[in-house]
C-alpha positions in Angstrom: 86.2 -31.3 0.3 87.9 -34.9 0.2 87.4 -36.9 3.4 88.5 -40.7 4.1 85.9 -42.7 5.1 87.2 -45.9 6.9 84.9 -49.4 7.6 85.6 -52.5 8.6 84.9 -54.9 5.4 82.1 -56.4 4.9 80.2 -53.3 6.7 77.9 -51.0 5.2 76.9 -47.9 6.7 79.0 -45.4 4.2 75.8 -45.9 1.7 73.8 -44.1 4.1 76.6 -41.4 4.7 76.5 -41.1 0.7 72.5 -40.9 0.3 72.9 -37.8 3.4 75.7 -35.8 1.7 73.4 -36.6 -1.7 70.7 -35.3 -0.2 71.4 -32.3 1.9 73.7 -31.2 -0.8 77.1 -31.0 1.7 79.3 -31.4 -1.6 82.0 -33.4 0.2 84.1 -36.1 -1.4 83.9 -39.0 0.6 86.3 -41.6 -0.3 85.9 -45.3 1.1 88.5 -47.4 2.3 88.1 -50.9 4.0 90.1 -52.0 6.9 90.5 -55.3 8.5 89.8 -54.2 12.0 89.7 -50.3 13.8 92.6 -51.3 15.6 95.4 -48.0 17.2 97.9 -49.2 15.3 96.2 -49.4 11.7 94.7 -45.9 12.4 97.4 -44.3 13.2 99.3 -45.6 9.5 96.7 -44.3 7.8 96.5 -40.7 10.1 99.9 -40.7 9.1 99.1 -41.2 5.3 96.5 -38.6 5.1 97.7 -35.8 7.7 96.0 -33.2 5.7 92.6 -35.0 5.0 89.5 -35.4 7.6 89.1 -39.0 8.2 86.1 -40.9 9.3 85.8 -44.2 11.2 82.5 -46.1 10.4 82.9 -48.4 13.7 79.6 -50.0 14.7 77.8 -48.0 12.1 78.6 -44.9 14.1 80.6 -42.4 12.2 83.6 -41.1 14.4 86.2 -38.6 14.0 89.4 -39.2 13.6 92.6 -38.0 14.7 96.0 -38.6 15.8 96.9 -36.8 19.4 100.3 -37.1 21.8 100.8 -40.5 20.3 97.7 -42.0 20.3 94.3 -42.2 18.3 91.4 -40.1 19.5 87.8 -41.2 17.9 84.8 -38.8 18.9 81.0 -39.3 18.0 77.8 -37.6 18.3 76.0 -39.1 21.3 72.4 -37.6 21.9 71.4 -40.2 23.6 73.8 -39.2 26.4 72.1 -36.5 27.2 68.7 -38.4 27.9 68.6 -37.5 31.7 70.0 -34.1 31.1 67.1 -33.7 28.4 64.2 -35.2 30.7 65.4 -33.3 33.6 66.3 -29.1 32.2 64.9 -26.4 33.5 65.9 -23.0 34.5 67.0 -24.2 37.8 69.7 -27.0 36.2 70.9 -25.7 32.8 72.0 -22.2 32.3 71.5 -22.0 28.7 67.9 -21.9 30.0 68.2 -19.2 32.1 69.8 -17.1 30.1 67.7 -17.8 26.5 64.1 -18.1 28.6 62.7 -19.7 26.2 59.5 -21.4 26.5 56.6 -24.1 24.6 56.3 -21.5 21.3 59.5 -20.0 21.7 61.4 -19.9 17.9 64.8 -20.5 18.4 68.1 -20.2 16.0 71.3 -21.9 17.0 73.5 -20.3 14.4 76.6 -22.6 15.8 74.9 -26.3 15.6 78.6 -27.9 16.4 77.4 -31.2 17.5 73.8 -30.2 18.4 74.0 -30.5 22.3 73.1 -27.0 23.3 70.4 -27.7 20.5 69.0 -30.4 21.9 68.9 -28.4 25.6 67.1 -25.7 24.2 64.3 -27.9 22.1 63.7 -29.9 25.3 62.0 -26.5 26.6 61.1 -24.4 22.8 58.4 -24.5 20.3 60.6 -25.5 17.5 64.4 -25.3 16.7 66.7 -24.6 14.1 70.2 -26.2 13.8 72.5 -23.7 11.4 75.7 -25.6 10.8 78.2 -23.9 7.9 81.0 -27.3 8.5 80.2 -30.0 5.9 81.3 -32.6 8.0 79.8 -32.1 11.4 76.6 -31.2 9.5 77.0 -34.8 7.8 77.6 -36.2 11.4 74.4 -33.9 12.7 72.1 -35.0 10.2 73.5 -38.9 11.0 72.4 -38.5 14.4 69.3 -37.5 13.8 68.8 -40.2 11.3 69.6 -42.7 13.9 67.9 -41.1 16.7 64.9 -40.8 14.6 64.5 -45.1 15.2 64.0 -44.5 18.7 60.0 -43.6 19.2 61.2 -41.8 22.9 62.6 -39.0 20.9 60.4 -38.5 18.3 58.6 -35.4 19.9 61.7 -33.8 20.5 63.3 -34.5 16.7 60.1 -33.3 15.1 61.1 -29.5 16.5 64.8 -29.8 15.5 65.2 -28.5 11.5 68.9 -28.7 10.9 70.3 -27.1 7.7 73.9 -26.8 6.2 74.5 -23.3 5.8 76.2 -20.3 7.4 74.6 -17.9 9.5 75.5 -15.2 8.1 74.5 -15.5 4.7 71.2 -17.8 6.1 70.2 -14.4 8.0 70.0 -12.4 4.9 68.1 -15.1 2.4 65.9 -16.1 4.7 65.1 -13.7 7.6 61.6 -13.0 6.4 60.7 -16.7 7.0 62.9 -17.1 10.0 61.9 -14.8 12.4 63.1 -15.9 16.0 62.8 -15.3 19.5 66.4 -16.6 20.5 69.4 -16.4 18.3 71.9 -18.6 20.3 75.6 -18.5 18.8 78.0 -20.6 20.4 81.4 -19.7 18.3 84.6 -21.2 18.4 86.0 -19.8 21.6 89.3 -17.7 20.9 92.8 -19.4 21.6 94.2 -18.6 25.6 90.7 -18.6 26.6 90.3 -21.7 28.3 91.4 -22.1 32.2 90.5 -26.2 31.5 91.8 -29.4 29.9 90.0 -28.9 26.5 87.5 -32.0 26.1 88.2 -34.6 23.4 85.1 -33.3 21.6 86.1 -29.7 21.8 89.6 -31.0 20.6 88.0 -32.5 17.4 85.9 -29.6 16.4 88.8 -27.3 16.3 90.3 -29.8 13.9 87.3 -28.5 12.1 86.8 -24.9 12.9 88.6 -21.6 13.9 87.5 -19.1 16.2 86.2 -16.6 14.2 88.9 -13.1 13.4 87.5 -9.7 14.2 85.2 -9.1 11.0 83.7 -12.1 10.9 83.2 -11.9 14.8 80.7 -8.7 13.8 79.3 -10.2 10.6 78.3 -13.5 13.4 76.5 -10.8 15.3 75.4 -8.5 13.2 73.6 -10.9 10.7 72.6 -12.9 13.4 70.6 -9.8 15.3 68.7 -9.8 11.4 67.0 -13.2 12.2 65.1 -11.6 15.5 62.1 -10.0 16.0 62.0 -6.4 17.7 61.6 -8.2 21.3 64.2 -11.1 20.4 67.2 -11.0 21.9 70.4 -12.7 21.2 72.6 -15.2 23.5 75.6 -15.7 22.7 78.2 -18.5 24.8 81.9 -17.3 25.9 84.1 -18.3 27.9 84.1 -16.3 31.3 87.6 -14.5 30.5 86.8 -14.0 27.0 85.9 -10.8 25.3 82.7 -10.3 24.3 82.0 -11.4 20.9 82.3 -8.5 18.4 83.6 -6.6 21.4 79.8 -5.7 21.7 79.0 -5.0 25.7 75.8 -7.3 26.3 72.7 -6.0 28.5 73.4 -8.5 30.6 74.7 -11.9 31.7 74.3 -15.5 33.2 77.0 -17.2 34.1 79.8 -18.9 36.4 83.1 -19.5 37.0 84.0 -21.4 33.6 81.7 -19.9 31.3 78.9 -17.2 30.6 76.2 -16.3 28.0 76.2 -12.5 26.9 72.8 -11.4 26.2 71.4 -8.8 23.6 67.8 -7.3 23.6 66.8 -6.3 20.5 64.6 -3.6 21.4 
């Protein structure tokens, strides 16, 4: 996969962008083109030159996406370091994706839907250990970047050291390497399906679907079947939908957490 990597001249953070997609094998092409200056207008030429590639903006060593929206420019990063207080402060009691996984310190968990590693990062504050599945090339190039750069901050070292993130898809992760990954919590977040949202999409949920699709009806049930193989007899799996949504698979769950926007379906395994 081609992507246009832009940075100001003179800059150099696309060598470390190389040395990642070198060394978690993400077998993109990434092309580099220096620009004077980020500016709206010189993005959106060059949007309008390469409408069918995935661009990148290298802008204060930060790798953004890139894209061109209603007549304007929309760049969205990673930002872990946004959900500091969020982070310090979960619990059952503030962050449903707790209440419905119940996880706890030596709790295994999958997240077979990384995206940009938020709900990851929720569910490590309050786990044993983590594992980020991510089958996009490009937002498993930006994960692994923000972990990298995380990684300098000593206040987030014990959290990072239970986050494994690998570039792979679920489905075909479940069946190499369910003997050695045997969870507690399988957490899928998938692409929610067109019509389902009663909000203003986010600018971060508009950029991932630049990405990915909502998943069609068989791969829907190879996401859950596959991902039930990566539980142990008492796991269960929780999967994210939106609240008018159909349950994933069409599978009715045991039961549910949830509130007016969203839910999370849950399935015991025993």
């Amino acid at each position: 996969m081609q992507v246009l990597v832009l940075e100001q001249e003179g800059k150099t953070s696309f060598d470390k962008l190389i040395l990642l997609n070198q060394k978690h094998k993400l077998n993109l092409e990434l092309m580099h083109q220096p620009i004077t200056k980020p500016r709206d207008k010189i993005l959106q030429t060059i949007v309008k030159e390469h409408l069918d590639m995935p661009i990148l903006l290298l802008e204060k060593g930060i790798p953004h996406l890139v894209h061109h929206n209603e007549k304007t420019i929309t760049k969205t990063a990673l930002n872990w370091q946004s959900l500091t207080q969020r982070i310090v402060r979960a619990g059952r009691k503030s962050e449903m994706i707790l209440q419905a996984c119940k996880v706890d310190k030596d709790s295994i968990v999958i997240d077979g839907t990384a995206g940009f590693g938020y709900d990851g990062l929720i569910l490590a504050s309050a786990c044993g250990s983590i594992t980020l599945i991510e089958k996009n090339p490009i937002i498993a190039l930006l994960l692994f970047f923000e972990k990298y750069t995380m990684s300098q901050n000593t206040n987030w070292q014990k959290l990072l050291d239970k986050i494994n993130i690998i570039f792979d898809d679920i489905t075909q992760f479940s069946l190499m390497q369910k003997q050695q990954e045997i969870a507690d919590v399988v957490y899928l977040d998938p692409m929610f399906p067109k019509g389902s949202y009663q909000a203003k999409v986010s600018k971060t949920m508009q950029s991932l679907h630049l990405l990915a699709d909502a998943p069609n009806e068989k791969e829907a049930q190879m996401l859950f079947y596959q991902a039930k193989t990566c539980l142990h007899s008492q796991g269960k799996l929780v999967v994210k939908r939106p609240i008018y949504a159909k349950p994933l698979a069409n599978m009715l769950p045991n039961h549910q957490v949830g509130n007016d926007v969203i839910r999370f379906d849950i399935y015991q395994n025993n």
